[in-house]
Backbone as CSV, one residue per row, in Angstrom:
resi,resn,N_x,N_y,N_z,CA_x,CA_y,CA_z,C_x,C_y,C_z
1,UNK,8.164,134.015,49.735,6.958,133.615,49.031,6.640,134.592,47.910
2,UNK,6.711,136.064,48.045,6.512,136.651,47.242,7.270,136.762,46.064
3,UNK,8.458,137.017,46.411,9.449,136.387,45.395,9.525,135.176,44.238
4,UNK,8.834,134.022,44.915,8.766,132.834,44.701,7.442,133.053,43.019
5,UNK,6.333,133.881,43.664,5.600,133.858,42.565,5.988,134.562,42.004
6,UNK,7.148,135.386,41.363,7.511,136.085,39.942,8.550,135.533,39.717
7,UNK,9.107,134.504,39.738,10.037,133.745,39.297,9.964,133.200,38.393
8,UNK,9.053,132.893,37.650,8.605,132.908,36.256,8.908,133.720,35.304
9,UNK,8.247,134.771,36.201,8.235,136.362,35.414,9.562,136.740,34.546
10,UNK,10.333,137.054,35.814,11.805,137.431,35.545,12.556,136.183,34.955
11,UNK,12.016,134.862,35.019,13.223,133.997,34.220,12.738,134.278,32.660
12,UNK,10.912,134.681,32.253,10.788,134.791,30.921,11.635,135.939,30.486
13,UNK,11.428,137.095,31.374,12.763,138.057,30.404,14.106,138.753,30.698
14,UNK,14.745,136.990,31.063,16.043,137.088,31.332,16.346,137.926,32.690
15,UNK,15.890,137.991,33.529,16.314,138.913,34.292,16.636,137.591,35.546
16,UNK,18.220,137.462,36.215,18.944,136.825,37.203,18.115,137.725,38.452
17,UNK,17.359,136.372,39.125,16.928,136.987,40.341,18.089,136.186,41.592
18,UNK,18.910,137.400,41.899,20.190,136.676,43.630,19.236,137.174,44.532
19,UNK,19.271,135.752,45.948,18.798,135.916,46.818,19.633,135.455,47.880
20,UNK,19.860,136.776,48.596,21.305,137.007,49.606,20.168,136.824,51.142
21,UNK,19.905,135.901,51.398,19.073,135.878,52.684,19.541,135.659,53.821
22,UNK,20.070,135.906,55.135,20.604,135.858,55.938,19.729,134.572,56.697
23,UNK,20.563,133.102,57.063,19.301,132.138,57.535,19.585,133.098,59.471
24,UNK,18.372,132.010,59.728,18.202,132.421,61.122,17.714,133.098,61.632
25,UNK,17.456,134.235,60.796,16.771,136.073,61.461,15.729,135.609,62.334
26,UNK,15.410,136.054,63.199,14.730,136.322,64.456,13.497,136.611,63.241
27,UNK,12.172,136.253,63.631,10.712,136.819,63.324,10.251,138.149,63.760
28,UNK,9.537,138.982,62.781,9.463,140.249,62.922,7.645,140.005,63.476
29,UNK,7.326,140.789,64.301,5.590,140.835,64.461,5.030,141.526,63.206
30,UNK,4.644,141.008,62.138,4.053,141.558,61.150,2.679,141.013,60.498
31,UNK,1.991,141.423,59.430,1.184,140.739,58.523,1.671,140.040,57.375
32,UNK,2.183,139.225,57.453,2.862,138.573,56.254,1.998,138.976,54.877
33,UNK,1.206,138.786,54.919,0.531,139.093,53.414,0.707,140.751,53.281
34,UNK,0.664,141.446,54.233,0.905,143.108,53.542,2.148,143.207,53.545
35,UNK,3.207,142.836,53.854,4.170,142.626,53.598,4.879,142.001,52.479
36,UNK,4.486,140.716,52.330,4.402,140.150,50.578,4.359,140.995,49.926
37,UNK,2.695,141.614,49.909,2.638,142.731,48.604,3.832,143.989,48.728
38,UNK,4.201,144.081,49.941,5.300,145.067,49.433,6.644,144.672,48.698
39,UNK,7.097,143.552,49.211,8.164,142.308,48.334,7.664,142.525,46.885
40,UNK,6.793,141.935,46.533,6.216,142.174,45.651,6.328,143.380,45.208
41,UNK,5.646,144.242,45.285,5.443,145.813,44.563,7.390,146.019,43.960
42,UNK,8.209,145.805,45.273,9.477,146.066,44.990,10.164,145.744,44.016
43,UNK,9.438,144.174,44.019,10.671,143.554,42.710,9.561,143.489,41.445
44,UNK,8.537,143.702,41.485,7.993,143.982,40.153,8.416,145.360,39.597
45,UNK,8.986,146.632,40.478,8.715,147.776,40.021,10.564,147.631,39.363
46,UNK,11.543,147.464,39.822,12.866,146.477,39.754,12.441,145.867,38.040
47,UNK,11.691,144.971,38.095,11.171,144.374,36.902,11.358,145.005,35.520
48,UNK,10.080,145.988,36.027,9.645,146.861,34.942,10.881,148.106,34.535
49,UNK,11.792,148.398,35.262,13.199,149.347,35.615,13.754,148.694,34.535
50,UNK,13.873,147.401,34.545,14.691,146.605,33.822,14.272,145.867,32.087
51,UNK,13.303,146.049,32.006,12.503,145.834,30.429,13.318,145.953,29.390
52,UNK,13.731,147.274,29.315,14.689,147.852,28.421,16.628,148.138,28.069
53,UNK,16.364,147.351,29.546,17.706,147.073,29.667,18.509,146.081,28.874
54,UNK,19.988,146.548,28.715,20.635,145.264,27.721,20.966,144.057,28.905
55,UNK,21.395,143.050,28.495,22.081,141.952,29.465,22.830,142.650,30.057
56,UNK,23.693,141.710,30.989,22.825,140.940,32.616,21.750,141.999,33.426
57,UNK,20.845,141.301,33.358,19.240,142.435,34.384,19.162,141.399,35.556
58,UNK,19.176,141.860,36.686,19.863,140.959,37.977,18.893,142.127,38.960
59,UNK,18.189,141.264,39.760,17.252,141.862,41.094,17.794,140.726,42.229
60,UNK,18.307,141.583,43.236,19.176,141.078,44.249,17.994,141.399,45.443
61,UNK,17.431,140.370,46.157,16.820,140.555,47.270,17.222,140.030,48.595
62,UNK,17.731,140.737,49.362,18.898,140.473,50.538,18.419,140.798,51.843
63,UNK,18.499,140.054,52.958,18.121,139.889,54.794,19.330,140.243,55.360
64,UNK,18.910,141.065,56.362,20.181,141.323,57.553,19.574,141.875,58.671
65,UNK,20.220,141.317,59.297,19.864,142.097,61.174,20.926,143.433,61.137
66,UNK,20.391,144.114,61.697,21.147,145.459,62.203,20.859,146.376,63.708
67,UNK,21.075,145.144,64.418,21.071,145.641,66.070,19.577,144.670,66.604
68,UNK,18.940,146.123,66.532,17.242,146.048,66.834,15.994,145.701,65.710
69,UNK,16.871,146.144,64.610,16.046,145.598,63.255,16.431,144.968,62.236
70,UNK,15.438,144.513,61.765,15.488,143.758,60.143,15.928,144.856,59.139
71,UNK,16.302,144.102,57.831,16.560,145.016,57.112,16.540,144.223,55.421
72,UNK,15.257,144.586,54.500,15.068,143.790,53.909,15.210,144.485,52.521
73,UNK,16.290,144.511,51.517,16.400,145.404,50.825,16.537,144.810,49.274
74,UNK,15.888,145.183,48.150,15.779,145.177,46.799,16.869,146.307,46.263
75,UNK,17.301,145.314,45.399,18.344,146.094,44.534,18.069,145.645,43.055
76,UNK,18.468,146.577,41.897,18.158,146.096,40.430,19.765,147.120,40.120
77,UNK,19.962,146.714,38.749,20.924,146.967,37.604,20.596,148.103,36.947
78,UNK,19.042,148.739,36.688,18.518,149.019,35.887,18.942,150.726,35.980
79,UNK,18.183,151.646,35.399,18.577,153.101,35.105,18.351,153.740,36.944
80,UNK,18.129,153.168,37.485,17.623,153.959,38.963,17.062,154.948,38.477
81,UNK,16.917,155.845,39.542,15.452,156.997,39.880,15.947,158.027,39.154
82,UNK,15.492,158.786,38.126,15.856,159.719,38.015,16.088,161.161,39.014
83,UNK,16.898,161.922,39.246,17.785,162.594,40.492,16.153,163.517,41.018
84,UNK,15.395,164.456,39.738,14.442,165.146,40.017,13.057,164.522,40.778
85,UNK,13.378,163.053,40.224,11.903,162.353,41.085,12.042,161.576,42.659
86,UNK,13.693,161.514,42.645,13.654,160.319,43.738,13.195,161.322,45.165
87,UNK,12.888,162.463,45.274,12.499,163.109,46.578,11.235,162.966,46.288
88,UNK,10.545,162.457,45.700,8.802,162.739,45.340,8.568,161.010,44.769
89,UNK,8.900,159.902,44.660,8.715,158.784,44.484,7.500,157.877,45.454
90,UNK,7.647,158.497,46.749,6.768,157.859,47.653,5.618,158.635,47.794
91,UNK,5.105,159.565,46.845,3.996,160.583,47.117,3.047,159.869,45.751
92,UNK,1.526,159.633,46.248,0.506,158.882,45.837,0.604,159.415,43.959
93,UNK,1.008,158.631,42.991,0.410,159.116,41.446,1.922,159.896,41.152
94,UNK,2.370,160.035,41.943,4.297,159.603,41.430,4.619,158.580,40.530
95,UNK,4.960,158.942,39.538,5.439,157.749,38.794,6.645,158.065,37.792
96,UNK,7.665,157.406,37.547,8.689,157.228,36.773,8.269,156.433,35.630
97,UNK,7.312,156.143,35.308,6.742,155.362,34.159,5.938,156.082,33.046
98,UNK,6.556,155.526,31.814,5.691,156.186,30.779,3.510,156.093,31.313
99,UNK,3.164,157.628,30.464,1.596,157.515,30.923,0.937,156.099,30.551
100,UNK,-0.044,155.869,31.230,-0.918,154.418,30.867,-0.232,153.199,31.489
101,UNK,1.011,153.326,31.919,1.709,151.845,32.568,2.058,152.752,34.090
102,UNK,0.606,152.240,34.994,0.889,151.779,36.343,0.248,153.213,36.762
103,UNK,-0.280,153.025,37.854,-0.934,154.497,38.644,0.083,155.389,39.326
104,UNK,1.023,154.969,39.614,1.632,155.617,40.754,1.247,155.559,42.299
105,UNK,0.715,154.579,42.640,0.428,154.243,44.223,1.516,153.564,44.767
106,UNK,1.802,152.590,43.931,2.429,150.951,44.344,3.296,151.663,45.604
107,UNK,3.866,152.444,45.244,5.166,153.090,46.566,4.736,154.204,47.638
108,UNK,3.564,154.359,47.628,3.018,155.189,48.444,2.221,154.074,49.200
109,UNK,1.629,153.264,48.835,0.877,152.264,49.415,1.998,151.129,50.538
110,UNK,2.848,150.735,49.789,4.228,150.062,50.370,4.850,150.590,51.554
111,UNK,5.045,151.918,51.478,5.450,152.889,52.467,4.660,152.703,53.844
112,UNK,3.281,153.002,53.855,2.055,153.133,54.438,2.392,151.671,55.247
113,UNK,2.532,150.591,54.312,2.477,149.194,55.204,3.381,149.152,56.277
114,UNK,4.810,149.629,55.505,5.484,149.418,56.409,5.934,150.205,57.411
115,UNK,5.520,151.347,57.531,5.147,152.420,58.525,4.298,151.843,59.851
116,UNK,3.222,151.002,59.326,2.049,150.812,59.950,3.177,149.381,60.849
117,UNK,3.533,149.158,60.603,4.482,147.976,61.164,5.417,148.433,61.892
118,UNK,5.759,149.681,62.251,6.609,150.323,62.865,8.251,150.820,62.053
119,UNK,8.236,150.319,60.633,9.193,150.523,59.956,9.376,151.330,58.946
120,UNK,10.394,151.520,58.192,10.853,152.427,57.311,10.495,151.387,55.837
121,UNK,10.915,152.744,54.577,11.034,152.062,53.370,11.801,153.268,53.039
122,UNK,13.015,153.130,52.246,13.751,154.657,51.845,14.181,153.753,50.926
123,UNK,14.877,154.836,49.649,15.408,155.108,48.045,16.684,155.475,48.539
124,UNK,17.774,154.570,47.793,19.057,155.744,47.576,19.582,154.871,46.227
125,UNK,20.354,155.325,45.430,20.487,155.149,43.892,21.794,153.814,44.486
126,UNK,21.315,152.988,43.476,22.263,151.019,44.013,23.492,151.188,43.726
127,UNK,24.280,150.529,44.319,26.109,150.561,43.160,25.930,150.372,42.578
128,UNK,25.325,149.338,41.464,25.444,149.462,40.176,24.820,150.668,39.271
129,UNK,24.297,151.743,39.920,23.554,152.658,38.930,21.960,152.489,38.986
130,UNK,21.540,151.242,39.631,20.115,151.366,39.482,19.641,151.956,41.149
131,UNK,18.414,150.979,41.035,17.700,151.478,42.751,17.842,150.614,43.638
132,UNK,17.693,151.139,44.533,18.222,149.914,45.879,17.170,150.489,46.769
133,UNK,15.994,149.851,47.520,15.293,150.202,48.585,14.988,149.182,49.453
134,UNK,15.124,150.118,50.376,15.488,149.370,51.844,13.964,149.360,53.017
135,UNK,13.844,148.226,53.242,12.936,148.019,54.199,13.339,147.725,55.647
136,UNK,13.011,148.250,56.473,13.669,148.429,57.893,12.514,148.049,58.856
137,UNK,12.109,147.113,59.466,11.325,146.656,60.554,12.303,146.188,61.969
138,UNK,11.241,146.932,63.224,11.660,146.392,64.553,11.704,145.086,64.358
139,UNK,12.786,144.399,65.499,12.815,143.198,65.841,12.212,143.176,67.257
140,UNK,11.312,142.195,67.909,10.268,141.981,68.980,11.767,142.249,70.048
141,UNK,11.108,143.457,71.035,12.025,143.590,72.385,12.613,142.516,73.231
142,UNK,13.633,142.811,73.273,14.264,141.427,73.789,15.007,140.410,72.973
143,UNK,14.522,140.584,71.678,15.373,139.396,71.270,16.942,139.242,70.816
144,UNK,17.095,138.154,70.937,18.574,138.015,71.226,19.058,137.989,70.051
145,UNK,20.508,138.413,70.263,21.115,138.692,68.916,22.756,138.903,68.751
């Protein structure tokens, strides 16, 4: 769903949104809407990574089970994290963005959600050179797999 509403976005400036979704996944116990906004936060920030980029600008949003958990991960093309910020990216007014575009919460706030859900959110630089972050939620005890 979240995805669904910037699909606009990214077709106005060229940017190929792949969606690698694994069908079937087991349901995670979550808040779907604080969750959205983190979908969201991800591939808008992906977005904005990508502005200045030449052709193909491609945000890959991909599902997988991995044992006991989900694993819900954003990938972009774009310049990834620079090496000095990516240890300080999830700390509140962090920002990789020129001053005046964006506060620096969006990834400190994202973090927080999915913490509060029992899960992870971590940075490591994408194969192609950009960012790739990974969202990691329990799957409900017991379920089969």
């Amino acid at each position: 769903t979240a995805v669904g509403m910037l699909g606009s976005s990214l077709r106005k400036q060229d940017i190929d949104l792949v969606l690698d979704l694994t069908p079937d996944l087991p349901a995670v116990m979550a808040d779907q809407d604080s969750l959205g906004q983190v979908v969201a936060n991800l591939v808008v920030n992906a977005q904005h990574a990508l502005a200045d980029r030449a052709e193909p600008r491609r945000i890959t949003v991909a599902t997988r089970r991995e044992g006991a958990m989900l694993s819900l991960s954003v990938t972009d093309n774009g310049p990834g994290v620079p090496a000095d910020m990516a240890e300080r990216i999830f700390e509140p007014y962090s920002t990789t963005r020129e001053p005046g575009f964006g506060t620096g919460i969006g990834l400190a706030v994202a973090k927080t959600a999915v913490e509060a859900h029992g899960g992870t959110l971590a940075y490591r630089p994408g194969p192609e050179g950009g960012a790739l972050f990974v969202v990691t939620l329990p799957l409900p005890e017991g379920t089969a797999g």
